[in-house]
C-alpha positions in Angstrom: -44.7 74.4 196.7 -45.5 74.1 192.8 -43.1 77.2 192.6 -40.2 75.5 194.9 -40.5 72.2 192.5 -40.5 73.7 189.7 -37.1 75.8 190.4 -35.5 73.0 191.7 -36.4 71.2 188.5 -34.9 74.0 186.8 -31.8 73.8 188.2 -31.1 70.2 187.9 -31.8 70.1 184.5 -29.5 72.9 184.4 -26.6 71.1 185.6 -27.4 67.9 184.4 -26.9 69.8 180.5 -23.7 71.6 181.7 -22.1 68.0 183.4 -23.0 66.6 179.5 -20.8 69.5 177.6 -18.3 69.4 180.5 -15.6 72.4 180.2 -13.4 74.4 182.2 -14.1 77.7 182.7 -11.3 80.3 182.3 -11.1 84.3 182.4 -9.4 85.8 180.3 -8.5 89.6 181.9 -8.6 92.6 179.9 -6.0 95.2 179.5 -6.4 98.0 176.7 -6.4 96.7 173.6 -6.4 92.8 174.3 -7.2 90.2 176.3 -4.6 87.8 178.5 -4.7 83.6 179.7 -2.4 83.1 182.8 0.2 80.1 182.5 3.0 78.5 183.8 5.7 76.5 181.9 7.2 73.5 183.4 9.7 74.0 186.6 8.5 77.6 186.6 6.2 77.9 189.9 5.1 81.9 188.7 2.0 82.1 186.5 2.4 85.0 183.7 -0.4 86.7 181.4 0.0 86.1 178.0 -1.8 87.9 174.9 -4.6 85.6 173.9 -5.3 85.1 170.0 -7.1 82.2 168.1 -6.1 83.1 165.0 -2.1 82.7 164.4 -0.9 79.0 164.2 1.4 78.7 166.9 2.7 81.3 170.4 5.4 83.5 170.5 7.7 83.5 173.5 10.4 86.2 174.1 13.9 84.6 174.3 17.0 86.1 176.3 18.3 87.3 172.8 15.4 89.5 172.2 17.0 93.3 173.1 13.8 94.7 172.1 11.5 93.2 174.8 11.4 94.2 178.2 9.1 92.0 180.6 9.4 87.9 180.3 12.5 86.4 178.6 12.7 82.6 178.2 16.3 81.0 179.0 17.0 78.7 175.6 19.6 77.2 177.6 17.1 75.3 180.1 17.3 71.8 179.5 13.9 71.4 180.1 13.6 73.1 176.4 13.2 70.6 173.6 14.1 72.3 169.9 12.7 71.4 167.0 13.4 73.8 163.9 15.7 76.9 163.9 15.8 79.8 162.1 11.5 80.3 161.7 9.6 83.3 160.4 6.7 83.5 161.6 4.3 86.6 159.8 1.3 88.1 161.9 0.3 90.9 160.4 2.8 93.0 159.3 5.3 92.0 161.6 7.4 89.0 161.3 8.8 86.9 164.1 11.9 84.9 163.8 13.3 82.3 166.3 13.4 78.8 167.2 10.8 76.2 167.6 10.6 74.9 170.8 8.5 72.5 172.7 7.6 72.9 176.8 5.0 71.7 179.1 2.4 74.4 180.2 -0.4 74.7 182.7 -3.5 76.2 182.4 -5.5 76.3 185.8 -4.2 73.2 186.4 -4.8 72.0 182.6 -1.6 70.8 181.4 -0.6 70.8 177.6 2.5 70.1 175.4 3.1 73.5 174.0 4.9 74.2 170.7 6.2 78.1 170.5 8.6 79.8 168.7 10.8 81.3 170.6 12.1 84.7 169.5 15.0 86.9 168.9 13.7 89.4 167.0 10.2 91.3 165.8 10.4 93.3 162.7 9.1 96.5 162.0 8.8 97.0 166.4 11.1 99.0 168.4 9.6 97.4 171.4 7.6 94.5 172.8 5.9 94.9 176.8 4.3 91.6 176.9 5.3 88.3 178.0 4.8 87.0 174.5 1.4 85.7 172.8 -0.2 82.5 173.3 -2.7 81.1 170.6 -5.4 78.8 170.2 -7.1 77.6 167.2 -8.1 75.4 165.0 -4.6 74.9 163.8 -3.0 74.0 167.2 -5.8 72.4 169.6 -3.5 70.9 172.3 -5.9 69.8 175.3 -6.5 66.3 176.1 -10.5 66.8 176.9 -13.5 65.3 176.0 -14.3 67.4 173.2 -12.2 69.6 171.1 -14.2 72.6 171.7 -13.7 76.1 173.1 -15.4 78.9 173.4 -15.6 82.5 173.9 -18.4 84.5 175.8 -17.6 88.0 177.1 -19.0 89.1 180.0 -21.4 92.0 180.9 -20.2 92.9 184.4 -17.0 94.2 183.0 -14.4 93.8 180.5 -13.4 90.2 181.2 -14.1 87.1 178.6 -14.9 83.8 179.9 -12.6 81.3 178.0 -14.9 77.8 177.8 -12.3 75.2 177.2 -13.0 71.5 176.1 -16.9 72.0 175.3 -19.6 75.0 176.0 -22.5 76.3 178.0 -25.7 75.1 176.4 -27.5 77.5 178.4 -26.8 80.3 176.5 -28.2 79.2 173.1 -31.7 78.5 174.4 -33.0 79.4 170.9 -31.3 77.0 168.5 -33.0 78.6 165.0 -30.2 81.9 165.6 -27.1 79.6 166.0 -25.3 80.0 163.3 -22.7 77.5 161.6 -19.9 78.2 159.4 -17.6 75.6 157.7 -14.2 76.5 158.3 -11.0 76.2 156.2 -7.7 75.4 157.3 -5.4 76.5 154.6 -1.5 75.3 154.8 -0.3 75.2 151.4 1.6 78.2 151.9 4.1 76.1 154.5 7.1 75.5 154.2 10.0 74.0 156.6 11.5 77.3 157.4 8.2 79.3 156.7 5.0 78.7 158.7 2.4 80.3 157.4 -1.3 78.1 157.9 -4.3 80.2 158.1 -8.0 79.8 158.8 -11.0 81.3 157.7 -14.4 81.1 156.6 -15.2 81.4 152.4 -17.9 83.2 151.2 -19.1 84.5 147.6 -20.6 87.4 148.0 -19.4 90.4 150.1 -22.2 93.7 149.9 -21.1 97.1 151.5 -23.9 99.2 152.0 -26.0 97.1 150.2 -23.9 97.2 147.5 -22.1 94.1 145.5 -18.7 94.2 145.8 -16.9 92.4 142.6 -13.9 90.5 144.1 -11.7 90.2 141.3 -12.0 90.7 137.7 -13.6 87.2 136.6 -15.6 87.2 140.0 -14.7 83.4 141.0 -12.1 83.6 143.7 -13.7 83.1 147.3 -14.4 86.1 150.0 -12.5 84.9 153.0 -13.4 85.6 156.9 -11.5 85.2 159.7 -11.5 86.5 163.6 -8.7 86.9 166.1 -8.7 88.0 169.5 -5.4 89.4 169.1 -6.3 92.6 167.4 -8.5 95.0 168.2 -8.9 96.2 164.5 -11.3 95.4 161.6 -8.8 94.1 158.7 -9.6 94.4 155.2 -8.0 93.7 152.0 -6.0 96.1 150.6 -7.9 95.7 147.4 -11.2 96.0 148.9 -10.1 98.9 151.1 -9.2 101.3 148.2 -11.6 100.2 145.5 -14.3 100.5 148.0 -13.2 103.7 150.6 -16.1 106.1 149.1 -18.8 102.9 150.7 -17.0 102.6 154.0 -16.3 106.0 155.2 -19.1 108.8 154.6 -18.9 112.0 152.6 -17.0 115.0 154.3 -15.9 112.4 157.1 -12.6 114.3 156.7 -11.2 111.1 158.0 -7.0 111.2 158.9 -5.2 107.8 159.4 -3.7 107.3 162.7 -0.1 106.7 163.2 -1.3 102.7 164.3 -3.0 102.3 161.5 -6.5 103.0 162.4 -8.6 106.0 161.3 -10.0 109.0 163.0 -12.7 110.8 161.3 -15.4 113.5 161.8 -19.2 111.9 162.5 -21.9 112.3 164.3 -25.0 110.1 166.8 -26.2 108.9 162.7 -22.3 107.0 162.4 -24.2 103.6 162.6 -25.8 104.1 159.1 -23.2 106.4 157.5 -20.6 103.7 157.6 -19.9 100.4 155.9 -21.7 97.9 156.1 -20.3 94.8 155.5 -22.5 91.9 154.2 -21.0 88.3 153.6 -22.9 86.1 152.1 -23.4 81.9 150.4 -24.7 80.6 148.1 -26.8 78.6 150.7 -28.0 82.0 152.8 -25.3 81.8 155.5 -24.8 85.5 156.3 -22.4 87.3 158.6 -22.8 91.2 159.1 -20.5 93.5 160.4 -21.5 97.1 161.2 -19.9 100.3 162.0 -21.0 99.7 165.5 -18.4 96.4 165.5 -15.5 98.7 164.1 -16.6 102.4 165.8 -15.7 104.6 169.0 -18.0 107.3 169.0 -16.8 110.0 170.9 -19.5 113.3 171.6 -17.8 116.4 172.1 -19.5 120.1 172.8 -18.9 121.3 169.3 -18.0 118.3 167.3 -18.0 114.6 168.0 -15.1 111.9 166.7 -15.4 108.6 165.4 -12.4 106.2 166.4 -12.6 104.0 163.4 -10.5 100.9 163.6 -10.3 99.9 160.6 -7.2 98.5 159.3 -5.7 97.8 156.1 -4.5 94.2 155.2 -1.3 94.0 153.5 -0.4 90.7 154.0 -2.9 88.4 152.5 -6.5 88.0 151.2 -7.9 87.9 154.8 -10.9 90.0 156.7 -10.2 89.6 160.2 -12.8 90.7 162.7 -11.1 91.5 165.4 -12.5 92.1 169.8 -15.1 94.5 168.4 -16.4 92.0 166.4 -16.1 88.9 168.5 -17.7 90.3 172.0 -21.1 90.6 170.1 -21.4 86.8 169.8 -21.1 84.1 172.1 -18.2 82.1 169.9 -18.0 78.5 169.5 -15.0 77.1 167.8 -15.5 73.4 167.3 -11.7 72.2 166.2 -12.7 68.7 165.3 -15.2 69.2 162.9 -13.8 72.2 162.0 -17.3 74.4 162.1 -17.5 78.1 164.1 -20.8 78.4 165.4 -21.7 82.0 166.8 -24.8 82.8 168.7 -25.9 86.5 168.9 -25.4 88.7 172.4 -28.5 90.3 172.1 -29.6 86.8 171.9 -28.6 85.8 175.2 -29.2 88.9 177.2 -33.0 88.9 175.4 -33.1 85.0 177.1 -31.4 86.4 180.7 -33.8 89.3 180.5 -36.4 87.1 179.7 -35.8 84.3 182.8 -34.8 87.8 185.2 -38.4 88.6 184.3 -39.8 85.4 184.4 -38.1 84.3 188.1 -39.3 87.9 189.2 -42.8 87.0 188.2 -42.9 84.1 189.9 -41.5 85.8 193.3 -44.0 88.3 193.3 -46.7 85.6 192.3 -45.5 83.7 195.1 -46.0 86.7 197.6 -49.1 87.7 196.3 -50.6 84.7 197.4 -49.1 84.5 200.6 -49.9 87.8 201.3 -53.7 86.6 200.1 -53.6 83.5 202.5 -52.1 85.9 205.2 -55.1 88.2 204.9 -57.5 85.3 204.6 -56.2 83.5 208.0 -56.3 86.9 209.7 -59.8 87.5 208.8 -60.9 84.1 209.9 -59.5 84.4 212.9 -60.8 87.9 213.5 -64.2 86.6 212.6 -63.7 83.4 214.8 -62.7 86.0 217.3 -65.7 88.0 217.3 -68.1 85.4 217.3 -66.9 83.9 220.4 -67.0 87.3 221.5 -70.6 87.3 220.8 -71.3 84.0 222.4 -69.7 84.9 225.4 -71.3 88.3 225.6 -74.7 86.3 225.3 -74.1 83.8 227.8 -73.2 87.1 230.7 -76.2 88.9 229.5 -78.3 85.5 229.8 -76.8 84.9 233.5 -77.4 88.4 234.0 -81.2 87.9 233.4 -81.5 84.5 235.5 -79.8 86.6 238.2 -82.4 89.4 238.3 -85.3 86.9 238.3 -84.2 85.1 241.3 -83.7 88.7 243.1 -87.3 89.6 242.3 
C-alpha cells in the first residue's frame, strides 16, 4: 500500500511540474545529415519536412525561379504572399542565398505562427538543392505566441529522432540542478544592413585550451572567443585562424589525414582517437566551461587491417564563429531561453545516470514488493497448514477417544 501511494505521489508531482513549464512536444525526424520540423503554410492542406537549424536568422523557401532545386517550389504569385524587401542575401556558411522577403502564416502541429522567409532564386556555390527549403528557430526570430519564450532540444535514445520542446521544458530531466549549466548569450546585429541580413548569435568566452594548451586569439589577446551551435550542420566549425595556427593540436601525428571533397577530414586512427585529438576547452573569467571532444566531432570506423576516423571538422571562412554542430548538441539536453537570452545545457549522461537511477530504483521497489508478498504468501500457507494439522489432531483424538468408550461398553 505504502508502495502504491508513494508512486502515485510520484506521478502527480510529476505532472503537476510538467502542467507549470507547459510546452508542446514536437519530433523532429532524422534523415542523414540533419534533422526535419513538418509544416504547412497557409491554404496549403499538405504538411512538408523542412531542415531544422537554430542558428541562421531567418528560413529559406525555394521559389518557382529556383532552376537548381528540385522538390518544393513556392508560387510568389500567390496572393496570400505578403513581400517585404527584394533583392536579399542571405550568407550561411559559405553559401549565399538571394531572394525576396516574404511573410506567410505557418502551422506547426497545429501551432500557428507569422513566418518571415526569404524566398529564393538562387544558392551560390550549389549545383543543387533536394530539400524543401530550411526553417529556423532562434534567438533571433522566436515567433510563437506561448507562455514562455523557451524551446528546447532533447534527442532521444530509442533512435535517431529529437524531441523539439516548444514554449517551455521538461523539468524532469534536470533532476540535479548543480550540472545545469548557463551561458549568457549575445545577439550580434551590427553587421545588418537593409539589403544585407547578417545577425548572429553566440556565446563569448576568453580563454579557448586545446589539449590543454592556451590558445592566443589574436596578437594583443583581448578580442572574445565566440561559441555558437546549429542544428543545421553536422560539422564542428572553426576559425580559419584557429584551424591553421593550431592543426598540429587537433589532428595527431602520422594521422595522414586527407580533406574530404565536403569539407570534412578523413584521417588514419585508432580505438585511442578520443585522446589523440583536440580537445577543445572554452573557458570565463567566472569558471563557466564548455568542452568539446573528439568524441563530439569523430566517426570511428574499425577495419581488419586499419581503422578510419571520419573527422568532421570544418573550416570557417566566413566569420569569427565556432559552431558545434548535431555531434555536439545530441550530448546535452539544450535549453534555449529567447527572452532572457541565456542557453542552459544539461549533460546526457546526466539524464540517463537519473533514468538509470529511477529504472533501478522502481525495479527495487517491485521486487521489494514481491518479496514480501511472496513472505506473507508463505506465512498464510503455513498457518493454515498448521491450523490444518491441528484440527487434524483434534479430530484424530476425539475417534480414538470414542473408540475407547466403545470398547468399554463391549466389555
Amino acid at each position: 500500500m505504502k508502495i502504491l501511494i508513494f508512486s502515485i505521489f510520484f506521478i502527480l508531482l510529476k505532472e503537476i511540474i510538467n502542467e507549470y513549464y507547459e510546452y508542446k512536444n514536437l519530433i523532429l525526424n532524422y534523415s542523414n545529415p540533419y534533422y526535419y520540423i513538418s509544416l504547412k503554410f497557409e491554404n496549403n492542406e499538405d504538411e512538408m519536412d523542412f531542415i531544422f537549424s537554430n542558428y541562421i536568422p531567418i528560413s529559406f523557401i525555394p521559389t518557382l525561379k529556383c532552376k537548381i532545386c528540385s522538390k518544393f517550389k513556392l508560387n510568389e504569385t500567390n496572393p496570400n504572399l505578403v513581400s517585404i524587401k527584394q533583392n536579399i542575401n542571405v550568407p550561411y556558411y559559405h553559401y549565399n542565398y538571394t531572394g525576396n522577403i516574404y511573410n506567410n502564416i505557418i502551422t506547426i502541429d497545429n501551432i500557428t505562427s507569422e513566418l518571415n522567409f526569404i524566398g529564393f532564386n538562387n544558392i551560390t556555390y550549389k549545383s543543387k538543392f533536394s530539400d524543401n527549403g530550411i526553417f529556423s528557430l532562434s534567438y533571433l526570430n522566436y515567433n510563437f505566441n506561448t507562455t514562455a519564450q523557451i524551446f528546447a532540444l532533447k534527442f532521444t535514445n530509442t533512435n535517431s529522432n529529437c524531441e523539439l520542446h516548444l514554449g517551455g521544458y521538461n523539468s524532469n530531466y534536470i533532476l540535479n540542478y548543480s550540472e545545469l549549466k548557463s551561458f549568457n548569450v549575445t545577439i550580434d546585429d551590427n553587421n545588418s544592413t537593409e539589403q544585407v541580413l547578417k545577425p548572429i548569435w553566440y556565446i563569448k568566452f576568453m580563454y579557448l585550451f586545446i589539449n590543454n594548451k592556451k590558445i592566443n586569439n589574436n596578437i594583443n589577446n583581448t578580442s572574445d572567443i565566440k561559441l555558437s551551435f546549429d542544428m543545421g550542420t553536422d560539422k564542428f566549425h572553426i576559425p580559419k585562424k584557429y584551424f591553421f595556427d593550431n592543426m598540429h593540436l587537433i589532428f595527431p601525428e602520422k594521422s595522414h589525414c586527407q580533406i574530404h571533397p565536403d569539407g570534412y577530414f578523413i584521417c588514419e586512427c585508432n580505438e585511442d582517437y578520443k585522446t589523440n585529438f583536440g580537445y577543445f576547452i572554452f573557458k570565463n573569467n567566472n569558471n563557466e566551461i564548455f568542452n568539446i571532444t573528439p568524441k563530439d566531432y569523430i566517426i570511428y570506423e574499425s577495419g581488419i587491417s586499419s581503422s578510419t576516423c571520419i573527422v568532421k571538422i570544418k573550416v570557417n571562412y566566413e566569420n569569427s564563429l565556432f559552431i558545434g554542430g548535431i555531434g555536439v548538441l545530441k550530448n546535452y539536453y539544450s535549453i534555449f531561453n529567447v527572452e532572457n537570452k541565456t542557453f542552459l545545457v544539461f549533460k546526457e549522461e546526466e539524464i540517463e545516470k537519473i533514468s538509470q537511477f529511477l529504472e533501478y530504483f522502481i525495479l527495487f521497489l517491485f521486487l521489494f514488493a514481491f518479496f514480501c508478498i511472496a513472505i506473507f504468501v508463505i506465512y498464510v500457507c503455513c498457518k493454515r497448514l498448521r491450523v490444518n494439522h491441528n484440527n487434524n489432531d483434534d479430530s484424530q483424538g476425539s475417534i480414538n477417544q470414542g473408540q475407547g468408550e466403545s470398547s468399554e461398553e463391549t466389555d
